[in-house]
Structure formats: C-alpha cells, structure tokens
PASEBA-1860 file (N, C-alpha, C; in nm, 3 decimals):
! residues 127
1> XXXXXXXX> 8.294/8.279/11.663/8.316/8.389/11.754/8.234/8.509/11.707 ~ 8.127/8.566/11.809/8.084/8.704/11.744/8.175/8.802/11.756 ~ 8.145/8.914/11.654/8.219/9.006/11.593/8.208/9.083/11.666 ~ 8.310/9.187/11.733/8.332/9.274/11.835/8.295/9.375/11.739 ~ 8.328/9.435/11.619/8.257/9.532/11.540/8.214/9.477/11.442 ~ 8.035/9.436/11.469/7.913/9.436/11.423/7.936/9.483/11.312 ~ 7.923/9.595/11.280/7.881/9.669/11.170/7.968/9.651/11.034 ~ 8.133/9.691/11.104/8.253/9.678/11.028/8.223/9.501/10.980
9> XXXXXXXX> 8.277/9.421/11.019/8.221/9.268/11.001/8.136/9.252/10.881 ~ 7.994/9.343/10.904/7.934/9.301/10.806/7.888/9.380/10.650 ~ 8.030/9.393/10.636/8.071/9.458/10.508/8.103/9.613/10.531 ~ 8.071/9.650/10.588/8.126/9.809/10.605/8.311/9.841/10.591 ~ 8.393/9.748/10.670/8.493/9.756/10.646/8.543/9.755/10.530 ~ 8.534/9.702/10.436/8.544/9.669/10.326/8.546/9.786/10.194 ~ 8.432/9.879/10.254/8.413/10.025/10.194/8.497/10.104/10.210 ~ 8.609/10.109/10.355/8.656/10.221/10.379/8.793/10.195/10.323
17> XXXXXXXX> 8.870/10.342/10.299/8.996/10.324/10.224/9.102/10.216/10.306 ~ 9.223/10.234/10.239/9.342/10.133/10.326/9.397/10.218/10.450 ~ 9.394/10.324/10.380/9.448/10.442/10.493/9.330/10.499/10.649 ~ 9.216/10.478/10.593/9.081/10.446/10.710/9.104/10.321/10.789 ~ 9.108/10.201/10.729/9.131/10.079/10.786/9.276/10.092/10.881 ~ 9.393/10.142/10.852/9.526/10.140/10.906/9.501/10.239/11.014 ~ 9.445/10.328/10.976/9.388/10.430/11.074/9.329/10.362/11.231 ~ 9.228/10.340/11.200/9.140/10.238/11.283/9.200/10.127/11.345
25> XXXXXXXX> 9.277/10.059/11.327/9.372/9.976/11.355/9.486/10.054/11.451 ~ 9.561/10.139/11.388/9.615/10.229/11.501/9.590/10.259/11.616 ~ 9.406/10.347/11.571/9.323/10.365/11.738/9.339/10.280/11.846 ~ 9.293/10.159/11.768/9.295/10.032/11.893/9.465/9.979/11.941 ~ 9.538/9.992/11.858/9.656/9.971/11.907/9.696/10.083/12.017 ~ 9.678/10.187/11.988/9.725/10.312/12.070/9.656/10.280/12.193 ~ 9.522/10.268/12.212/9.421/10.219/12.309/9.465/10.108/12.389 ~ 9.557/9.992/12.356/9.577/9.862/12.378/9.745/9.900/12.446
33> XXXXXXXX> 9.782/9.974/12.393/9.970/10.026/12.438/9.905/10.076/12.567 ~ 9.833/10.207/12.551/9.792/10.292/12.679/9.738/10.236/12.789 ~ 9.671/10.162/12.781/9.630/10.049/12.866/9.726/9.954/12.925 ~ 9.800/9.930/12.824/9.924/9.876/12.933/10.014/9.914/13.019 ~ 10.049/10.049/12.987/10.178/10.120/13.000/10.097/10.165/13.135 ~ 9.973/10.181/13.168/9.941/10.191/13.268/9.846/10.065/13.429 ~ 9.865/9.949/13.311/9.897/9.842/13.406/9.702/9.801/13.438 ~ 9.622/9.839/13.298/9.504/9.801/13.344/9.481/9.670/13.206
41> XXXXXXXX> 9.485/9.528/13.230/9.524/9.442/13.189/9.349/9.430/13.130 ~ 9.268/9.456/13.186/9.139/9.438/13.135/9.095/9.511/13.003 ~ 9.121/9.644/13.032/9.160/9.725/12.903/9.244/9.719/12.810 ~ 9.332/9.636/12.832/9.481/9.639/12.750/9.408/9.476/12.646 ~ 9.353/9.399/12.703/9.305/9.266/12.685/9.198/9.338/12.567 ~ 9.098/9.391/12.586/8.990/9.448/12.530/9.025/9.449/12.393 ~ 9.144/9.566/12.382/9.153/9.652/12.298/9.217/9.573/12.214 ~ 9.316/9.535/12.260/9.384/9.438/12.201/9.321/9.311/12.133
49> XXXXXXXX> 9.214/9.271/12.204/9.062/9.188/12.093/9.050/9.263/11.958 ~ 9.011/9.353/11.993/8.970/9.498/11.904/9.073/9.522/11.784 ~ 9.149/9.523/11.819/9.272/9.546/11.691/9.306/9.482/11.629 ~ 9.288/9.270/11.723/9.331/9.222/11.589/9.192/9.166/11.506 ~ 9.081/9.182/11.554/8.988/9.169/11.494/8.993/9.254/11.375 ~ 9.034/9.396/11.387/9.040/9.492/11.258/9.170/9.430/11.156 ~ 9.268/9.406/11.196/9.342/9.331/11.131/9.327/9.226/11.084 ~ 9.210/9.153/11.139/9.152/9.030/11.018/9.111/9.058/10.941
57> XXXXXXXX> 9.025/9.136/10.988/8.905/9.223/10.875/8.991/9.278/10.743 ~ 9.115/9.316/10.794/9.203/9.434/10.670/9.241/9.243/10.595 ~ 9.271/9.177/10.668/9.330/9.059/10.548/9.225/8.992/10.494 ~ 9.098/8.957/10.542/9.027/8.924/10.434/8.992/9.044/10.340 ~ 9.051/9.127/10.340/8.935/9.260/10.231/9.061/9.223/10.154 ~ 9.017/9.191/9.980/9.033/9.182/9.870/9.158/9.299/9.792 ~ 9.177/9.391/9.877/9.230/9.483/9.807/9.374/9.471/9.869 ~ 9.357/9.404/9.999/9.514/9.375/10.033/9.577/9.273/10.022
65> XXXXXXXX> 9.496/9.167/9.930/9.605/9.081/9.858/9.717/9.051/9.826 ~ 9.784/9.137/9.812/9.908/9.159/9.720/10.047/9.250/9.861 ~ 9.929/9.255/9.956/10.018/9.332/10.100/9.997/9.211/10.188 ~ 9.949/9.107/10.173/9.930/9.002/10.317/10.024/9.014/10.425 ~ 10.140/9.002/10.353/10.309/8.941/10.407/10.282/9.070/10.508 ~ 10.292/9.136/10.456/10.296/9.290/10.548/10.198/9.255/10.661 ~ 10.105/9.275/10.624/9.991/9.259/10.730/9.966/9.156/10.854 ~ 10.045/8.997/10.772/10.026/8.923/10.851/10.155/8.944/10.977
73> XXXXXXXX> 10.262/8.991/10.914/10.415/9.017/10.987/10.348/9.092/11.074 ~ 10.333/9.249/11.080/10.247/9.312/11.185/10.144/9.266/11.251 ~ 10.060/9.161/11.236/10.014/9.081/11.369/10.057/9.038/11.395 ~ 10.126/8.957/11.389/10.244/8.843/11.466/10.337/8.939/11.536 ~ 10.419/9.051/11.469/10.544/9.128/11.544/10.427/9.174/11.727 ~ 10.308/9.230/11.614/10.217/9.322/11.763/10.189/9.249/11.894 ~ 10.132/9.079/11.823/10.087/8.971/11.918/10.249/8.952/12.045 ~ 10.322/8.888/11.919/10.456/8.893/12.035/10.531/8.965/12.109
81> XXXXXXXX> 10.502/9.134/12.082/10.501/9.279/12.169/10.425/9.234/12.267 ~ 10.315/9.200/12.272/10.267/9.257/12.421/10.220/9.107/12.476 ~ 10.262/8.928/12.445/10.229/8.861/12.478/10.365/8.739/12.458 ~ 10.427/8.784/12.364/10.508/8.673/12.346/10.681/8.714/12.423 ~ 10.794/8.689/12.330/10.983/8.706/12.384/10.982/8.836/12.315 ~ 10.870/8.906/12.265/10.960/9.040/12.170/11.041/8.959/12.092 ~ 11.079/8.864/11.978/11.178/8.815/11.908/11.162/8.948/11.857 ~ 11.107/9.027/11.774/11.154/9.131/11.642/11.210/9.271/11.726
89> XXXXXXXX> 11.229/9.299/11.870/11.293/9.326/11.919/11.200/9.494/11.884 ~ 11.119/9.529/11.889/11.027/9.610/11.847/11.009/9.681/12.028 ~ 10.946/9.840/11.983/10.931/9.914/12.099/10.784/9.965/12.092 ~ 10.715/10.040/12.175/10.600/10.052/12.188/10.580/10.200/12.102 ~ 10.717/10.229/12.130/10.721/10.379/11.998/10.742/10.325/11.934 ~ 10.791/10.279/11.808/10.829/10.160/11.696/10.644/10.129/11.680 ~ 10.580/10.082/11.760/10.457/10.061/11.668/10.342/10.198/11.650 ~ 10.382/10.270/11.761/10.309/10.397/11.723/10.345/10.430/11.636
97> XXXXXXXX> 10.472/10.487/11.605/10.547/10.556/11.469/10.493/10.506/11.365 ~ 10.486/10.373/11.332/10.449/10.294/11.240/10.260/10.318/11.208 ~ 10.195/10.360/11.292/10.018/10.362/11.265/9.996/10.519/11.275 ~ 10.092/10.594/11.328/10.041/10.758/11.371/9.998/10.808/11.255 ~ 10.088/10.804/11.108/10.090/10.887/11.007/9.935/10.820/10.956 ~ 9.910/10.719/10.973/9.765/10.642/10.912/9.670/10.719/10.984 ~ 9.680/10.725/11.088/9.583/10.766/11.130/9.559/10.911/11.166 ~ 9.640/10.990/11.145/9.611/11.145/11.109/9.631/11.184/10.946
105> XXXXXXXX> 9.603/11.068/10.853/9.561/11.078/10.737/9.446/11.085/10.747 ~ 9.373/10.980/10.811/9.244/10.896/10.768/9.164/11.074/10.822 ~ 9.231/11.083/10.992/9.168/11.191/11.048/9.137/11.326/10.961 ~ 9.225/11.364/10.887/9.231/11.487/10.837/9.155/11.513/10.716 ~ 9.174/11.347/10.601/9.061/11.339/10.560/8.895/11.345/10.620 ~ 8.892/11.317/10.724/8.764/11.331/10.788/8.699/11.464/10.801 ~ 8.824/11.544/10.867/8.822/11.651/10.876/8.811/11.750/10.767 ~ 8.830/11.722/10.648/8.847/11.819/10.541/8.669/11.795/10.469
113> XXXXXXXX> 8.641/11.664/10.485/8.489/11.669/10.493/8.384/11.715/10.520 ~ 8.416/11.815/10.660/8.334/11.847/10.815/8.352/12.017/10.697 ~ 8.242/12.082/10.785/8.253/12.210/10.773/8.250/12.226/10.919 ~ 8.236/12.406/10.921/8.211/12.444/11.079/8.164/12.377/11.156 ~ 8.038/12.391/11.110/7.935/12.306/11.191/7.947/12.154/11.236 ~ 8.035/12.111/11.159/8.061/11.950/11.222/7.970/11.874/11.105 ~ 7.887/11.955/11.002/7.833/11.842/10.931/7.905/11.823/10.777 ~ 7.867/11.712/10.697/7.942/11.666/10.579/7.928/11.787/10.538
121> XXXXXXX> 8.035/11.838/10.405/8.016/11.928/10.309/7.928/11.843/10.187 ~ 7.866/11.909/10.125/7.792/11.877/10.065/7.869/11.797/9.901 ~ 7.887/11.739/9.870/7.982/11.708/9.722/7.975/11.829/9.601 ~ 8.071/11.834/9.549/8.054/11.934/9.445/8.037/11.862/9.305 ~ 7.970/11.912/9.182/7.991/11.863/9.110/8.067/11.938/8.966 ~ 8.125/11.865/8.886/8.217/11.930/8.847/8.108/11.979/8.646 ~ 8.103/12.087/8.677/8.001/12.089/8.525/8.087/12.104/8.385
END
C-alpha cells in the first residue's frame, strides 16, 4: 500500500517527539470526528486513512515499545467508534479529550519556536 504521508513514512516520523506524533494523530482524528458529525463520509473515510496510518507509524517507531498495549487498544477502541458495536462504549468527546492536551502541547511547542515574524528563533548557545 503507498504511504498517504510520503515524507513521515520515510523516516521523518520517527524524528518527531511522542507528544508531536500524538499531536498529529489527534489532527486527523479531530478531522475524521468532524467529518462525520457532519455526515460527509468521503472525508470522514479520508481522514480516518490518515490517522491510522499515523498510528502505525507511532507503533513501528522504536521508542514506543514499551507503550504498544496502549497504542494498539486506541486503534482498535477508535476503529470500533466509528465502524464497529462501540463495545468500549467510548464517545466522540472521550476521544477528543483524550488527543486535545497532545496536541496543544506539540502546538505550543511549535509556537514557542516561532518569533513574530513566523520564522524559527534562532538556537541559543549556552557559553
């Protein structure tokens, strides 16, 4: 199957923190809820490609070894949210709640990066 994110796929994911990756994963979930809740199944389908592709990506990366159980439970709970009986009996707030704080981490880190202008701050070094 080709890789819906190219870039991420080919090792880039791998670079970014756990809290970037959970982040990113959120986006597309939030993207994939919103899309439903408003009944456009093409978009909701998309995104939902999109997210669990990032969620593969987070279980093969090496550093979440030791979190699989976690990771793999949250694809399976997400898959059976919006395709299967709901067995874990989960709500569409229940999975936002669960990715929001990731992803206005990852954001704010981003943000604390940016100066005015929108470009990187430059690194400091410590003498």
């Amino acid at each position: 199957m080709t890789p819906i994110h190219k870039q991420l796929a080919g090792g880039k994911w791998f670079t970014l923190t756990s809290m970037e990756q959970l982040g990113n994963i959120g986006s597309e979930i939030e993207r994939t809820l919103r899309a439903r809740e408003k009944g456009d199944t093409a978009r909701c389908s998309a995104a939902f490609e999109r997210a669990l592709e990032l969620i593969d990506l987070t279980v093969s990366d090496p550093k979440w070894r030791m979190r699989l159980k976690e990771l793999l439970r949250t694809r399976e709970a997400f898959c059976d949210y919006l395709f299967g009986d709901n067995e874990y009996r989960i709500t569409a707030e229940q999975i936002r709640k669960d990715f929001l704080a990731y992803g206005a981490a990852a954001r704010t880190k981003v943000l604390r990066q940016k100066n005015d202008f929108g470009t990187a701050l430059p690194k400091t070094t410590n003498f």
